[in-house]
N, C-alpha and C positions, 0 to 999 in steps of 0.2 A: 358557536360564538364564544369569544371568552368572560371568563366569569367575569362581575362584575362586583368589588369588593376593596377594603382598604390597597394602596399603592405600598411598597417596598418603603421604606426611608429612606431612599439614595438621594445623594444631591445632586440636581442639575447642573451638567457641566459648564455651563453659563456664572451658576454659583460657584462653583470651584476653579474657574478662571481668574473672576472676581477676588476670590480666596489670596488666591496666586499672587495676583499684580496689587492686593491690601497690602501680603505679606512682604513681597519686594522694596514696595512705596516707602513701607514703617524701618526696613533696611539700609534704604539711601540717605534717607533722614537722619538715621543715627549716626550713617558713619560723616557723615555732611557737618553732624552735629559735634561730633568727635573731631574734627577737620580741624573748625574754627576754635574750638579750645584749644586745642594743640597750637596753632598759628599764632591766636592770640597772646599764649603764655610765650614761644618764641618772640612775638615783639614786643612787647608791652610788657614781657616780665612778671605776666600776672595774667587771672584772668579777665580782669576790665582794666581798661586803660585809667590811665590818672586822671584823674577828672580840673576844673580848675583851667584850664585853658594855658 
């Protein structure tokens, strides 16, 4: 039989999947988020638009 006593620390590849597709998610975000600043400052010349209508 085998012993029967604390497990390794590994993490479930399920967890490191997870891991994976946080780290990806928090990547498209930024650069999504770097997009629309960029864009922004190309139209509007700024980063918020003139307000005032």
């Amino acid at each position: 039989m085998a012993p029967v006593g604390p497990k390794n620390n590994q993490v479930a590849p399920a967890d490191d999947l997870y891991t994976t597709l946080l780290i990806i998610s928090a990547a498209v975000l930024l650069i999504g988020i770097v997009f629309l600043a960029v864009r922004s400052v190309q139209i509007f010349e700024s980063l918020w638009p003139a307000g005032g209508g």
